[in-house]
C-alpha positions in Angstrom: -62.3 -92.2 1.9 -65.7 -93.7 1.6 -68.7 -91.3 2.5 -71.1 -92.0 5.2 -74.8 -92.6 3.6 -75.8 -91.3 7.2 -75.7 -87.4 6.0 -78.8 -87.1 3.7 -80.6 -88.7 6.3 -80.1 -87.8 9.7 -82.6 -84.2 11.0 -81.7 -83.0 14.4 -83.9 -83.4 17.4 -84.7 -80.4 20.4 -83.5 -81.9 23.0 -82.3 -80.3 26.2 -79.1 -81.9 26.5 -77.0 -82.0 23.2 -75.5 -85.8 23.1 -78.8 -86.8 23.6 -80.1 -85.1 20.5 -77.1 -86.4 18.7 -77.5 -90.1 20.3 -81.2 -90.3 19.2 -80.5 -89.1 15.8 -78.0 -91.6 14.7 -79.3 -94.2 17.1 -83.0 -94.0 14.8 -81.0 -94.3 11.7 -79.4 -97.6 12.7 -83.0 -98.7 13.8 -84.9 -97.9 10.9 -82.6 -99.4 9.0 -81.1 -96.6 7.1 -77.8 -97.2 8.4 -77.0 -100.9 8.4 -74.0 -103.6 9.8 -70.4 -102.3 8.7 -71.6 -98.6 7.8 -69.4 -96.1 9.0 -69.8 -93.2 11.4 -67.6 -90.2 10.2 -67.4 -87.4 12.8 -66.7 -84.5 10.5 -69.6 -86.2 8.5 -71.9 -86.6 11.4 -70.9 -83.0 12.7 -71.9 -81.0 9.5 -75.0 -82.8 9.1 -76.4 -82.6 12.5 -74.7 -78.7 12.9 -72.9 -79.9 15.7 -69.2 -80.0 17.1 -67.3 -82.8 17.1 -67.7 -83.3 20.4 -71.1 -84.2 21.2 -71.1 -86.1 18.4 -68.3 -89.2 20.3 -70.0 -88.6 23.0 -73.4 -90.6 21.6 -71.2 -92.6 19.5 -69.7 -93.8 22.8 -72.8 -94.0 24.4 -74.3 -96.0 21.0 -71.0 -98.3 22.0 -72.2 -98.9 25.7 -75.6 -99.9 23.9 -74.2 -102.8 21.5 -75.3 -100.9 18.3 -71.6 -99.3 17.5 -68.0 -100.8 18.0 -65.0 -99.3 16.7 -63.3 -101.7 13.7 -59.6 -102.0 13.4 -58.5 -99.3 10.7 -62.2 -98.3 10.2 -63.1 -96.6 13.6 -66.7 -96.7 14.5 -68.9 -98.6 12.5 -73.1 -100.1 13.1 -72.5 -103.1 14.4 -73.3 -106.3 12.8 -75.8 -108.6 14.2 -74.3 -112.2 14.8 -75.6 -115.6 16.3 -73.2 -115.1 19.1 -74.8 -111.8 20.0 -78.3 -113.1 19.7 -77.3 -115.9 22.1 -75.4 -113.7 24.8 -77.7 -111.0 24.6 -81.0 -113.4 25.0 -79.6 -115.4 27.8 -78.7 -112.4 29.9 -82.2 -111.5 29.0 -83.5 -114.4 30.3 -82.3 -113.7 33.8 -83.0 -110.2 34.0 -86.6 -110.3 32.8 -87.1 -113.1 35.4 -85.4 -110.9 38.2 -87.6 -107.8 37.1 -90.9 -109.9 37.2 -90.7 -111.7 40.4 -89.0 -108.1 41.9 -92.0 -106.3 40.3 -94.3 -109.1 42.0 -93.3 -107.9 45.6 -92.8 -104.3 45.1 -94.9 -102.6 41.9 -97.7 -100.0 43.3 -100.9 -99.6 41.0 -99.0 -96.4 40.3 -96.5 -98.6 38.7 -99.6 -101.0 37.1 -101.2 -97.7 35.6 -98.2 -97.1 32.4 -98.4 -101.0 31.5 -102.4 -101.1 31.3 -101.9 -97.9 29.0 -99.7 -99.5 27.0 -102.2 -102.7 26.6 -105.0 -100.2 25.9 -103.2 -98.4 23.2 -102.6 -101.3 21.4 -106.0 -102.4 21.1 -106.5 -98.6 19.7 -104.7 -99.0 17.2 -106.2 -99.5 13.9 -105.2 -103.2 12.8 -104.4 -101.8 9.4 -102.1 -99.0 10.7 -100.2 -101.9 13.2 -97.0 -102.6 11.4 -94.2 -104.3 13.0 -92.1 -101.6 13.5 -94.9 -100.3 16.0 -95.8 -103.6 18.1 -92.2 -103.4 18.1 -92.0 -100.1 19.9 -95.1 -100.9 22.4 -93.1 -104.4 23.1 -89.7 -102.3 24.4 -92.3 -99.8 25.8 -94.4 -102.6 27.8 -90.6 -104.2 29.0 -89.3 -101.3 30.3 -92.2 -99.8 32.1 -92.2 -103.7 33.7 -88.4 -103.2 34.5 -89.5 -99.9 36.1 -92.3 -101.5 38.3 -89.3 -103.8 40.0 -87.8 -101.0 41.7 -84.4 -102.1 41.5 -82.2 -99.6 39.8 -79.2 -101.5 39.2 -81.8 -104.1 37.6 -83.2 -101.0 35.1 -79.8 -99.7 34.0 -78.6 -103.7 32.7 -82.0 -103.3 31.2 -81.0 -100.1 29.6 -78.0 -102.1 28.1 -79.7 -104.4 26.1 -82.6 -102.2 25.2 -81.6 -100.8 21.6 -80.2 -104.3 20.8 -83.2 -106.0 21.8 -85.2 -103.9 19.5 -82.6 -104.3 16.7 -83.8 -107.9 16.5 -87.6 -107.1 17.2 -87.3 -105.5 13.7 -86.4 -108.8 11.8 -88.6 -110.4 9.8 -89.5 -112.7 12.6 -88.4 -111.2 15.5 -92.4 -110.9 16.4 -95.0 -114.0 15.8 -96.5 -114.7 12.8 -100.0 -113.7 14.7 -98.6 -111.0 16.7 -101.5 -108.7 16.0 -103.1 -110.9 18.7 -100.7 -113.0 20.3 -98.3 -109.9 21.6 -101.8 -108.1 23.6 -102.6 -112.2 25.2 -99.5 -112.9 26.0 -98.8 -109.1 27.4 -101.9 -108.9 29.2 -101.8 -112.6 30.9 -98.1 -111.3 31.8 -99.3 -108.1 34.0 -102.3 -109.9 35.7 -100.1 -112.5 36.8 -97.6 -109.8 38.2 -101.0 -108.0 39.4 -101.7 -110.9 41.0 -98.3 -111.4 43.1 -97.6 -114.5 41.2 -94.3 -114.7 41.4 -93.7 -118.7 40.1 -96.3 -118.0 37.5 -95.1 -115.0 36.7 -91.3 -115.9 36.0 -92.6 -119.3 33.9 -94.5 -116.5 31.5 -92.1 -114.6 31.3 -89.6 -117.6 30.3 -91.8 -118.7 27.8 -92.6 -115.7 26.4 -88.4 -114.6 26.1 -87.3 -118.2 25.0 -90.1 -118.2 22.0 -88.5 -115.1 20.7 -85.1 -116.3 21.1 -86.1 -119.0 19.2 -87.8 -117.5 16.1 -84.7 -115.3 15.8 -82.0 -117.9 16.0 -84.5 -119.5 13.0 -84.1 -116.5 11.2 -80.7 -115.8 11.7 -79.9 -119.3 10.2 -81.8 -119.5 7.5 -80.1 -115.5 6.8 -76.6 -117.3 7.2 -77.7 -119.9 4.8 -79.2 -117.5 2.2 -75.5 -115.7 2.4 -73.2 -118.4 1.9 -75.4 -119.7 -0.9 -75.0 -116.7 -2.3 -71.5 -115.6 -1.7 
């Protein structure tokens, strides 16, 4: 049986409810990389390593399941999902129409109250020392910024498709060129421009932004992702 590279790894978290600590555990070892595409998740493995039953520990992988980052491989069981084309293309075009939904929703219904987390978010980032702004962290604001914007449309069926994608979306945030090349400027424009047309009630503005601003990064991933596919056949 091959071993799981998952157990020196993983530390657990306090959390209040268990397969949450468990879920965020293996969940950041898949983002930051230290569990890639076709790793296995062992639950004796898992269990002893995170000093937990073997019950919490399908519950997350289920729940990691629900988020695209796990599926379950005939004769392997669970595995970290691999990233595909066909992936990038289904999740970004259900992307597409949910960001557009959330804007133009958060465009009749967000409350400075709901204005107040995504102007932290902008400020934060211009905080940060450019030296200390790797990708990995305009990464994080970028999921933060989304979802705070999902939470200003006040539609809860609307947040929980959101919640889908989420972890996926990130996933590909973390490729090489899943941000601009000038991101350490471009992501606070195009951010900002983004909220004070919502702020502004903007709702045909708004949803062209927002198109834009999803379709560009479609597009610089679906680059990358074929010029990865390339770089593997040439060398398999």
């Amino acid at each position: 049986m091959s071993k799981s590279p998952l157990a020196p790894h993983l530390q657990r978290r306090e959390r209040r409810v268990l397969t949450d600590d468990v879920a965020d555990s293996i969940r950041e070892a898949i983002l930051s990389g230290r569990l890639k595409g076709g790793d296995r998740l062992i639950e004796d493995e898992l269990a002893e390593s995170l000093n937990v039953s073997r019950g919490p520990i399908r519950q997350a992988i289920f729940r990691l399941e629900q988020e695209g980052l796990v599926v379950h491989e005939t004769h392997r069981g669970a595995t970290v999902a691999r990233v595909s084309v066909e992936d990038a293309a289904e999740i970004y075009s259900l992307r597409r129409a949910l960001e557009a939904l959330a804007v133009t929703s958060a465009c009749e219904r967000a409350t400075e109250v709901d204005f107040a987390p995504l102007e932290a978010i902008l400020t934060l980032f211009q905080s940060v020392p450019r030296a200390s702004m790797t990708r990995r962290r305009v990464a994080e604001l970028d999921i933060d910024f989304h979802d705070a914007l999902f939470r200003a449309a006040h539609h809860g069926r609307l947040y929980r498709a959101w919640e889908a994608l989420r972890s996926q979306i990130f996933v590909f945030l973390l490729l090489r060129d899943g941000l601009p090349n000038d991101y350490l400027v471009s992501w606070y424009r195009d951010h900002a421009r983004l909220l004070q047309l919502v702020k502004d009630r903007d709702k045909a503005a708004a949803a062209a932004c927002i198109e834009e601003h999803i379709g560009g990064a479609y597009e610089r991933l679906e680059a990358h992702m074929a010029e990865r596919d390339t770089l593997q056949i040439e060398a398999g």
